[in-house]
N, CA, C and O atoms as a DFTB+ gen file, in Angstrom:
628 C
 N C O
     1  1       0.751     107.261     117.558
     2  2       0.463     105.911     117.968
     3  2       1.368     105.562     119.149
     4  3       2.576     105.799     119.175
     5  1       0.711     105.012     120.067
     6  2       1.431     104.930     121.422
     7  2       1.359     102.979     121.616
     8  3       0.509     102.168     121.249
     9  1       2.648     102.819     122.339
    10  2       2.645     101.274     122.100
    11  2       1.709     100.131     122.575
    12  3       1.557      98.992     122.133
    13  1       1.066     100.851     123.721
    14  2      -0.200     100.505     124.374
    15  2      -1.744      99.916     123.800
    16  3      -2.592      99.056     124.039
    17  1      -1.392     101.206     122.742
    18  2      -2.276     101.082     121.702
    19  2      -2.373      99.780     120.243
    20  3      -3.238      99.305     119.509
    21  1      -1.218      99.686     120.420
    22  2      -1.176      98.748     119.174
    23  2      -2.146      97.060     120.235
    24  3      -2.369      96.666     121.380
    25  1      -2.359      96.701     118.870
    26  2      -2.978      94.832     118.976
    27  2      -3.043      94.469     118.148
    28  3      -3.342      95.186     117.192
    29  1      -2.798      93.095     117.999
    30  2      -2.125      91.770     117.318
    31  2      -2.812      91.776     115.697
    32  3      -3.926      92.171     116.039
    33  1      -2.907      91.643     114.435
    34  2      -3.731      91.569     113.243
    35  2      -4.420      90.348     113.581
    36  3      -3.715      89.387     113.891
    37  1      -5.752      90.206     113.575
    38  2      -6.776      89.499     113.809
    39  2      -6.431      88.218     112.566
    40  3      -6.238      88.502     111.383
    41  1      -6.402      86.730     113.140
    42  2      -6.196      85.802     112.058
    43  2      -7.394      85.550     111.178
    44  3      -8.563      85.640     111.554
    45  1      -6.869      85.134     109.619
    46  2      -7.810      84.762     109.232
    47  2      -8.775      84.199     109.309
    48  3      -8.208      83.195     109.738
    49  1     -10.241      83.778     109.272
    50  2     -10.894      82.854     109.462
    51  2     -11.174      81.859     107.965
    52  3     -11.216      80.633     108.076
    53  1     -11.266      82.210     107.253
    54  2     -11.858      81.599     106.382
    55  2     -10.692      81.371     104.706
    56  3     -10.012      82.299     104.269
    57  1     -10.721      80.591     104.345
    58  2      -9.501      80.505     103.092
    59  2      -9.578      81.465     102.052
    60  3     -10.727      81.737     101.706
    61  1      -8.799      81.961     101.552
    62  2      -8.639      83.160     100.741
    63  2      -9.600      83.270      99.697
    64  3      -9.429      82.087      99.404
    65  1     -10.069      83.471      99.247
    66  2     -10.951      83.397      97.891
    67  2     -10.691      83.449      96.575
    68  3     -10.027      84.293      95.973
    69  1     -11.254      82.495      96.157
    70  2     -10.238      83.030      94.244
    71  2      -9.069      82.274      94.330
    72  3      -8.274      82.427      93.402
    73  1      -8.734      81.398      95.330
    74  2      -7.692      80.641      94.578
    75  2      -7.526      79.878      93.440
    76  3      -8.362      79.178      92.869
    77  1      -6.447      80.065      93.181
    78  2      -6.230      79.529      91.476
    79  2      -5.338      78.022      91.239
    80  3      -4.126      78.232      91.216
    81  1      -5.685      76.700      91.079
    82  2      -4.565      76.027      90.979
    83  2      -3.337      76.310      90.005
    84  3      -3.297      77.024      89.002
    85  1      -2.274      75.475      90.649
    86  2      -1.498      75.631      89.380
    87  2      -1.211      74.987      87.812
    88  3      -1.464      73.832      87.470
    89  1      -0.711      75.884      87.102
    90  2      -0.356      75.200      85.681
    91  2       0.464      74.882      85.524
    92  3       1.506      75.538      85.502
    93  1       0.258      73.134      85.256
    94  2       1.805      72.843      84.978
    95  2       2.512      73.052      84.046
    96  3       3.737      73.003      84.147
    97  1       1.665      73.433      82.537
    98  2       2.414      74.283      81.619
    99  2       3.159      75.264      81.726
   100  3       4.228      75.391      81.129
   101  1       2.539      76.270      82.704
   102  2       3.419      77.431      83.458
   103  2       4.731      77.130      83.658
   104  3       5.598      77.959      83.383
   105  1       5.011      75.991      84.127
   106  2       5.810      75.956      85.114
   107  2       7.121      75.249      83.956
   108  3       8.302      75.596      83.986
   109  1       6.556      74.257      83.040
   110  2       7.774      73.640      82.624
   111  2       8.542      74.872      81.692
   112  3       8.152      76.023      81.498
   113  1       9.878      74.130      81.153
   114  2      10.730      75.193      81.113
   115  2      10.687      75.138      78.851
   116  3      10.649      74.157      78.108
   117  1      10.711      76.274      78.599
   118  2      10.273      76.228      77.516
   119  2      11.246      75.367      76.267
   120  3      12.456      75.561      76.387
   121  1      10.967      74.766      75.504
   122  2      11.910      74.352      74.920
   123  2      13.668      74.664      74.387
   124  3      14.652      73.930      74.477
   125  1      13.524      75.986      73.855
   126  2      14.779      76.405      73.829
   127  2      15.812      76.613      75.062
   128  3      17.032      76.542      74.915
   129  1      15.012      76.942      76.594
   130  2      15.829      76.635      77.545
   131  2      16.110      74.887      77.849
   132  3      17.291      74.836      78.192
   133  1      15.777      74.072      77.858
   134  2      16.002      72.975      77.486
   135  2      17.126      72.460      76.794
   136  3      18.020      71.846      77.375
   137  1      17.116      72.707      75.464
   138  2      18.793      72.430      74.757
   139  2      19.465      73.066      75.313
   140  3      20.547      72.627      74.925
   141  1      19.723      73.966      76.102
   142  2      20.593      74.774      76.484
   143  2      21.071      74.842      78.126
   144  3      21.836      75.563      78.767
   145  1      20.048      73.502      78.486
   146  2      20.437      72.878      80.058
   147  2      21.665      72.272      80.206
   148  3      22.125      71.564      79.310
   149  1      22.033      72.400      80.863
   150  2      23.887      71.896      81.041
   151  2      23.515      70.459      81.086
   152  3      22.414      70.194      81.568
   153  1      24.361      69.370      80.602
   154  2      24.399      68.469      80.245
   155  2      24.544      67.835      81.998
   156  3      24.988      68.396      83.000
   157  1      23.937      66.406      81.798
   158  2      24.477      65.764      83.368
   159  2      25.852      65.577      83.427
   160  3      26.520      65.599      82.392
   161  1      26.438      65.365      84.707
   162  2      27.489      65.283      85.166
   163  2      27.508      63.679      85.205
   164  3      26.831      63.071      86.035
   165  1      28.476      62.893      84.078
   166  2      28.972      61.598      84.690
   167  2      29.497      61.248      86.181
   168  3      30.273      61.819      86.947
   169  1      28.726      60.045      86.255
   170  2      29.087      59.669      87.877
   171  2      30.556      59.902      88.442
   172  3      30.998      60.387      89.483
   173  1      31.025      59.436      87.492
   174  2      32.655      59.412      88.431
   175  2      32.859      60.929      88.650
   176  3      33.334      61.208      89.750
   177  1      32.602      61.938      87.844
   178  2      32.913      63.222      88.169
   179  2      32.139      63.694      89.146
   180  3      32.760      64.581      89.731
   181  1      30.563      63.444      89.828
   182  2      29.744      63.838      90.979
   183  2      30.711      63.279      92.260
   184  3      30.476      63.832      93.334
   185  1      31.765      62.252      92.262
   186  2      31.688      61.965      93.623
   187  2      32.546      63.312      93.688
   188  3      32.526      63.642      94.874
   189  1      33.202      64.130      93.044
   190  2      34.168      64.967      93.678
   191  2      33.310      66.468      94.127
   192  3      32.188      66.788      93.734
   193  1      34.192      67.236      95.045
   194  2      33.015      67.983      95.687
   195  2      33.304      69.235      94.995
   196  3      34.417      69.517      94.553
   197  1      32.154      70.062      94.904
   198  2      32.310      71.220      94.321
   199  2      33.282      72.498      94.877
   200  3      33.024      72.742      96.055
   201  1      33.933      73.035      94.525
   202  2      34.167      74.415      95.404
   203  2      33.131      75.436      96.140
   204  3      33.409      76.333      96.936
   205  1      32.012      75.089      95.704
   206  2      30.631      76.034      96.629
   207  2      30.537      74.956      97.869
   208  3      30.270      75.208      99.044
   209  1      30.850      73.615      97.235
   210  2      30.113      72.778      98.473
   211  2      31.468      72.693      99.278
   212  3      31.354      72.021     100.303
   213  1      32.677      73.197      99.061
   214  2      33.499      72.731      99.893
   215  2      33.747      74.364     100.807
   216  3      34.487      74.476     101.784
   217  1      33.021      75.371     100.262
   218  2      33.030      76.519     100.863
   219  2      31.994      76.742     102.163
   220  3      32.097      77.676     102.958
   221  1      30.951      75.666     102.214
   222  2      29.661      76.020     102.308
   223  2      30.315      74.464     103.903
   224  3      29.704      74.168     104.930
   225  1      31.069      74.147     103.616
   226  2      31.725      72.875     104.691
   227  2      32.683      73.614     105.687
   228  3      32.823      73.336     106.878
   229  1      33.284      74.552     105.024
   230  2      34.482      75.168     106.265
   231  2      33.449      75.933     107.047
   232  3      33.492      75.792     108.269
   233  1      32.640      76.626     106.598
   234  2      31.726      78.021     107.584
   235  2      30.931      76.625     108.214
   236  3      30.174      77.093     109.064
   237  1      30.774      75.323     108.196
   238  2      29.969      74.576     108.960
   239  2      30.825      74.250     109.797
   240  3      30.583      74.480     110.981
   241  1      32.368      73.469     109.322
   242  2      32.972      73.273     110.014
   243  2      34.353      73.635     109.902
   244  3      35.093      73.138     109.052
   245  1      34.932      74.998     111.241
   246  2      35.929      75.583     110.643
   247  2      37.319      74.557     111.150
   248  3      38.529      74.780     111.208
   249  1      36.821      73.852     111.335
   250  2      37.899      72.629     111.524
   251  2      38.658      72.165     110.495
   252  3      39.879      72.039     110.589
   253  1      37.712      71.765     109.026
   254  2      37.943      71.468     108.388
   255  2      38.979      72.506     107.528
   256  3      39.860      72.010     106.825
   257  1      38.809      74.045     107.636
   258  2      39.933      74.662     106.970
   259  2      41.404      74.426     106.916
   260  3      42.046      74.153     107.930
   261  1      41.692      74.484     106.273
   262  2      43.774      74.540     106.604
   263  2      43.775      75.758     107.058
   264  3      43.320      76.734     106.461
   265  1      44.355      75.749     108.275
   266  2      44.509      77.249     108.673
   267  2      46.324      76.366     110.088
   268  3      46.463      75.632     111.065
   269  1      47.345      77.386     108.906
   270  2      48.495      76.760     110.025
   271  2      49.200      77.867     110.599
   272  3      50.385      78.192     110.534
   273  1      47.748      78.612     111.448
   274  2      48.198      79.802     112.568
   275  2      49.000      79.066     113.457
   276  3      50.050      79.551     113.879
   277  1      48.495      77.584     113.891
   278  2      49.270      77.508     114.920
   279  2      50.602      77.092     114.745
   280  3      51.141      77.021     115.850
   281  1      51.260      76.828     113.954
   282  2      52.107      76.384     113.681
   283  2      53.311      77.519     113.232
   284  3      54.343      77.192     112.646
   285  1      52.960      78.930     113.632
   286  2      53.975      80.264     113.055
   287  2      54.693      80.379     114.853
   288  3      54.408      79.959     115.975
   289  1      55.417      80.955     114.400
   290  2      56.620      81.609     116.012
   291  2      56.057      83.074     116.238
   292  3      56.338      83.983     115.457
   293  1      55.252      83.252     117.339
   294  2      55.248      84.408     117.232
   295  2      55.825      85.215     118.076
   296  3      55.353      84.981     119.188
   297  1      56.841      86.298     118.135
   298  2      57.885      86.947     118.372
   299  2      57.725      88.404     118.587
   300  3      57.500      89.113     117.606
   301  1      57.826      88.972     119.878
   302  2      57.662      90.203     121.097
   303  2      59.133      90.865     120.010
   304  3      60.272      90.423     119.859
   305  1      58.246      92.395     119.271
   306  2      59.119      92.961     118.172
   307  2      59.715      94.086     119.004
   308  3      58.937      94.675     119.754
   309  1      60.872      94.430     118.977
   310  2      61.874      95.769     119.459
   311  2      62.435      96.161     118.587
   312  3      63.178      95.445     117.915
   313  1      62.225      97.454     118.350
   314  2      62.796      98.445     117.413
   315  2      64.468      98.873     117.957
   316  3      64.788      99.215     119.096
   317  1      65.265      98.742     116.886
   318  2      66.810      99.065     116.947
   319  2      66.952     100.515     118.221
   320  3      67.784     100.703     119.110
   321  1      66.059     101.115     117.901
   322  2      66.090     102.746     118.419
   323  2      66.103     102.485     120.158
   324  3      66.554     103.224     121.033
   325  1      65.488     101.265     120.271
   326  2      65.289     101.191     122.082
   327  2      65.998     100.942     122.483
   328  3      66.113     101.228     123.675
   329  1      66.902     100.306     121.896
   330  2      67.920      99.406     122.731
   331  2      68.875     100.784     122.834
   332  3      70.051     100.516     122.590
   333  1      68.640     102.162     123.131
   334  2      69.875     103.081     123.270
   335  2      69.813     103.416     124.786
   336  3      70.455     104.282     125.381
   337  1      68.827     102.470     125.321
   338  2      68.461     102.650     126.726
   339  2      69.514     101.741     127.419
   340  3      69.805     101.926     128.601
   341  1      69.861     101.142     126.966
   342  2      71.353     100.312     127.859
   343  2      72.727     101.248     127.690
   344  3      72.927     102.315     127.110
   345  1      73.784     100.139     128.650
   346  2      74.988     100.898     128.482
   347  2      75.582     100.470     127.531
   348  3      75.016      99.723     126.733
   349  1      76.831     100.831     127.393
   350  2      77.624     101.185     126.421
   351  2      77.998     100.057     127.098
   352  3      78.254      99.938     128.296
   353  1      78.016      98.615     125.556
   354  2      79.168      97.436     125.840
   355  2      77.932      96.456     126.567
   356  3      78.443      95.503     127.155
   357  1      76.655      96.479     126.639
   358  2      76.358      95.952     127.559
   359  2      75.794      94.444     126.803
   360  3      76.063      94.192     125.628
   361  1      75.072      93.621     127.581
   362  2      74.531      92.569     126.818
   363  2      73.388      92.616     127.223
   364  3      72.817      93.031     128.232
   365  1      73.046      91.998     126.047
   366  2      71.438      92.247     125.706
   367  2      70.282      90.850     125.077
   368  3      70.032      90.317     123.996
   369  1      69.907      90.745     126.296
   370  2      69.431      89.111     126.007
   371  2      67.957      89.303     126.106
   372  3      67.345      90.329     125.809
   373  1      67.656      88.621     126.383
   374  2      65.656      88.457     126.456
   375  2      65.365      88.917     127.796
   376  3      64.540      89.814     127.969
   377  1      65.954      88.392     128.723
   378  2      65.169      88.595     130.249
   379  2      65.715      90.189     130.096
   380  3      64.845      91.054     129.996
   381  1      67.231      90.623     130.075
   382  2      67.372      92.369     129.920
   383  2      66.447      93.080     129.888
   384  3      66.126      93.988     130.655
   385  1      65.597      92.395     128.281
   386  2      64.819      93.432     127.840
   387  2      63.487      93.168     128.096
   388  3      62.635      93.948     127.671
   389  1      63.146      92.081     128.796
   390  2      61.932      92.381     129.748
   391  2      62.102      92.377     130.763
   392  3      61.287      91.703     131.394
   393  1      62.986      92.937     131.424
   394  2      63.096      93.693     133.110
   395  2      63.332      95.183     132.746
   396  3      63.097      95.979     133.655
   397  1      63.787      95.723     131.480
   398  2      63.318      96.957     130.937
   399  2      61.507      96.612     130.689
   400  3      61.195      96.405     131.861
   401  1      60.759      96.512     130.223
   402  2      59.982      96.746     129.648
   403  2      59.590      96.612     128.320
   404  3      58.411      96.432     128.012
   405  1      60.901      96.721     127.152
   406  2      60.738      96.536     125.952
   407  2      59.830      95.409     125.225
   408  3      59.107      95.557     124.240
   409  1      60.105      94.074     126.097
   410  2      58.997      92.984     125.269
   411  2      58.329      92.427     126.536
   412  3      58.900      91.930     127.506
   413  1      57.055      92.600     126.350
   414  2      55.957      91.863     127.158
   415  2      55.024      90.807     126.675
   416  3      54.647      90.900     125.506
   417  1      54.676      90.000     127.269
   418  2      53.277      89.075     126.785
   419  2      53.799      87.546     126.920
   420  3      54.747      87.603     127.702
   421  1      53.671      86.670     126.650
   422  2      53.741      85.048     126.315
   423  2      54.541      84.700     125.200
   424  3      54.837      83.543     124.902
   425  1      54.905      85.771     124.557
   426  2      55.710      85.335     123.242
   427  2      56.367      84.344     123.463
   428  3      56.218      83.725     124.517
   429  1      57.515      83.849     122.232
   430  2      57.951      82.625     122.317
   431  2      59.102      82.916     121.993
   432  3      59.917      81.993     122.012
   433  1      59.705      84.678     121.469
   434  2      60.978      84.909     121.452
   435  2      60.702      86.413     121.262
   436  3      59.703      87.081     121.528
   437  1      62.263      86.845     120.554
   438  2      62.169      88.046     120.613
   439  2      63.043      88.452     119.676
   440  3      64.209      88.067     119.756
   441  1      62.529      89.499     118.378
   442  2      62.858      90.119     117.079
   443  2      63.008      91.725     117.580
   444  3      62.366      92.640     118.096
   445  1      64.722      91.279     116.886
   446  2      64.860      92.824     116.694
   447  2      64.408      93.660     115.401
   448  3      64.698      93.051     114.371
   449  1      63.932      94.589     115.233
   450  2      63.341      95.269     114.238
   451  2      64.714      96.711     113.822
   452  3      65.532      97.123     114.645
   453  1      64.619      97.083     112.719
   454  2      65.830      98.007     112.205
   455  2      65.285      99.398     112.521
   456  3      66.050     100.331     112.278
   457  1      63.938      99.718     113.084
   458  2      63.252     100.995     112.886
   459  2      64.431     102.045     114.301
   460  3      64.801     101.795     115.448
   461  1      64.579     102.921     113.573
   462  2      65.452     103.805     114.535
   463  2      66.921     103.944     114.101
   464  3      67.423     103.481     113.077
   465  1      67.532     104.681     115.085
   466  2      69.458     104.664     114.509
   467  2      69.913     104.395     116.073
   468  3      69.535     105.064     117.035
   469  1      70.731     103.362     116.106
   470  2      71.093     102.664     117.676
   471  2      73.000     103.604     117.648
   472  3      73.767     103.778     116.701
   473  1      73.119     103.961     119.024
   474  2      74.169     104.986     119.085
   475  2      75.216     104.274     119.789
   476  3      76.351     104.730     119.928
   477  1      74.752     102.934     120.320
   478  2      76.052     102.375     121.112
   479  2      76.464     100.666     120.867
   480  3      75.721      99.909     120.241
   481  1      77.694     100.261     121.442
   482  2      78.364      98.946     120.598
   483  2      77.133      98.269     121.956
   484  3      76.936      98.756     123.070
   485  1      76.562      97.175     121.410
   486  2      75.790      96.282     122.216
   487  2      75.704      94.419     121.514
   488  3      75.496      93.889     120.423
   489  1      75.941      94.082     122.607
   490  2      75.937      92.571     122.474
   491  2      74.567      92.118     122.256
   492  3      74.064      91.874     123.353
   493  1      74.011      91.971     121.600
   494  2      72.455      91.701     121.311
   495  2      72.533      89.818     120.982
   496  3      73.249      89.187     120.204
   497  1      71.309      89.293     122.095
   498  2      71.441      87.885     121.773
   499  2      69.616      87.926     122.067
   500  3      68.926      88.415     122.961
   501  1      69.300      87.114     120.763
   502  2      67.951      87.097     120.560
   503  2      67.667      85.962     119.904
   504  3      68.573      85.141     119.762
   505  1      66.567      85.739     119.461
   506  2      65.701      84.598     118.840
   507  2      65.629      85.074     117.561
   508  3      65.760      84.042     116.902
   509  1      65.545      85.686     117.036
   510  2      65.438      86.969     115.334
   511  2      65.499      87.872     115.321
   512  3      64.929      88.597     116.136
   513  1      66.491      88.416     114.043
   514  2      66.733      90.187     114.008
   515  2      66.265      90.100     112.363
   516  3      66.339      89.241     111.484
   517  1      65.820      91.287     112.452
   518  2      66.056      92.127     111.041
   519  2      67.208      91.485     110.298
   520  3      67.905      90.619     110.826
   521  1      67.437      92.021     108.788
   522  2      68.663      92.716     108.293
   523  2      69.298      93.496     108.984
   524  3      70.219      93.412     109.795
   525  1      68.299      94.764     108.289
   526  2      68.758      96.173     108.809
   527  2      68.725      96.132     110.053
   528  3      69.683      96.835     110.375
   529  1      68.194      95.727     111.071
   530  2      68.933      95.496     112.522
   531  2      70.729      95.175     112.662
   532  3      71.636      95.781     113.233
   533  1      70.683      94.091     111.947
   534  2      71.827      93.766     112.577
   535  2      72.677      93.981     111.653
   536  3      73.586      93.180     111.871
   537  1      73.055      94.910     110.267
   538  2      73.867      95.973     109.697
   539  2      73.894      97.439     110.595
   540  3      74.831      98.236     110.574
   541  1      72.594      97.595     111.409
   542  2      72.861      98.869     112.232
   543  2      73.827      98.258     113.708
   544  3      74.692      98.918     114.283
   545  1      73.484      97.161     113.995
   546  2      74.366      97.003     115.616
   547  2      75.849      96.720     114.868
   548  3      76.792      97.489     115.054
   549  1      75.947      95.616     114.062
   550  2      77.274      95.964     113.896
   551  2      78.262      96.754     112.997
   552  3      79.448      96.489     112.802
   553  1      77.372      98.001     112.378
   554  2      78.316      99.312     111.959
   555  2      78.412      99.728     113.079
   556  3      79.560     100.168     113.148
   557  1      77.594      99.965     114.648
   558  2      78.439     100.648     115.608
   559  2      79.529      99.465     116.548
   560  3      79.970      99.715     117.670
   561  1      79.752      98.401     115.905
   562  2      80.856      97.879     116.524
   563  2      80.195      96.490     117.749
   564  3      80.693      95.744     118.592
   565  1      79.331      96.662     117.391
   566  2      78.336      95.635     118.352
   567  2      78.283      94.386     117.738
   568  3      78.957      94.271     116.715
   569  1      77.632      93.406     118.126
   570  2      77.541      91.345     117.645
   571  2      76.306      91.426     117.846
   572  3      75.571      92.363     118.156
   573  1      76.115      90.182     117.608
   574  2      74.735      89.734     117.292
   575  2      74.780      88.185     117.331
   576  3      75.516      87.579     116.552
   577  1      74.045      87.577     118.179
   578  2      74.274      86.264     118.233
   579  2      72.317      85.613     118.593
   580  3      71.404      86.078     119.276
   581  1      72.403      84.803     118.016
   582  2      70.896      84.699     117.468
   583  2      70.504      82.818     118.556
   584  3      71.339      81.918     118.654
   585  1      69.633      82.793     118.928
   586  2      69.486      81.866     119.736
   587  2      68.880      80.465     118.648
   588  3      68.236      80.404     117.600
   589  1      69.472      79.529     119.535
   590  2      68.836      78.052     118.332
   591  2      67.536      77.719     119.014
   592  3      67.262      77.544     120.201
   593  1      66.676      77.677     117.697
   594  2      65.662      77.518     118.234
   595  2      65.350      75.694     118.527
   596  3      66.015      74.866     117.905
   597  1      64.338      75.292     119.475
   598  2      64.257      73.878     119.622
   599  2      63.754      73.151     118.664
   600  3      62.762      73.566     118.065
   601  1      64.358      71.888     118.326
   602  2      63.441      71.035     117.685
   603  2      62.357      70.600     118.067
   604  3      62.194      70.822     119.267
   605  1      61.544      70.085     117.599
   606  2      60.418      69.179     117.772
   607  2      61.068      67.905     118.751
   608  3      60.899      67.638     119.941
   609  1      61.867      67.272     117.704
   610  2      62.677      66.063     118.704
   611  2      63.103      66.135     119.812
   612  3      63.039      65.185     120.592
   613  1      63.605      67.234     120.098
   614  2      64.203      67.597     121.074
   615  2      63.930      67.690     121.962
   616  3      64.421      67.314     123.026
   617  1      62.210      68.753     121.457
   618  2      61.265      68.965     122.761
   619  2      60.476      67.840     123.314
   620  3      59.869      68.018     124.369
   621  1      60.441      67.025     122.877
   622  2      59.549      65.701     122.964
   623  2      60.535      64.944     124.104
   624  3      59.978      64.626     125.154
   625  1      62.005      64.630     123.953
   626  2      62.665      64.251     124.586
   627  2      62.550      64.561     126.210
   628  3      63.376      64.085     126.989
């Protein structure tokens, strides 16, 4: 069959034959399902909304979800192990380590992470470290000084 070939199914002309009305006996529900219909819901309990209907409201409107993504810090992560790319003694702030390369993007700070073994004493000043970050900088003799982050008030000011 080639697509050329195909054409449309010709519409009916004339009403089906043998239709049957319906029974409304058919249809009602037999007695024993009956006693066993869930009872009505008193008014005061309908005004509150169901969990289907309040599921069936966020996918309409995802506004309505609680969703407090925006409201997290999100933070350009460096592993302990990178920072062996500086010198010995050196300091180590945010712009440092993005004129290395280590943190890129729009972030809003910058977390040190413990992954690796760091070999030299370094002044590390950041927005968040690890634990195990900053038990590894200062067993080799290094600080750690952590930046304040802004208030709300503050920033408004």
């Amino acid at each position: 069959m080639r697509l050329h070939n195909l054409k449309p199914v010709p519409a009916r002309s004339t009403a089906p034959s043998g239709s049957v009305k319906a029974n409304p006996a058919a249809t009602a529900k037999p007695p024993v399902a009956v006693a066993r219909a869930r009872p009505r819901v008193p008014a005061a309990r309908s005004a509150s909304v169901s969990k289907a209907a309040r599921c069936r409201s966020s996918a309409a409107f995802p506004s309505a979800v609680s969703n407090n993504a925006r409201f997290t810090t999100a933070y350009s992560p460096v592993n302990v192990g990178d920072l062996n790319q500086f010198e010995d003694g050196a300091r180590v702030d945010e712009t440092a380590l993005r004129s290395v390369g280590l943190a890129n993007g729009p972030k809003l700070g910058i977390k040190i992470l413990g992954t690796g073994d760091l070999t030299k004493k370094l002044v590390v000043i950041v927005s968040a470290i690890s634990a195990s970050a900053k038990t590894k900088i200062e067993a080799k003799g290094g600080s750690v000084e952590l930046i304040a982050k802004k208030s709300s008030a503050a920033a408004k000011k």
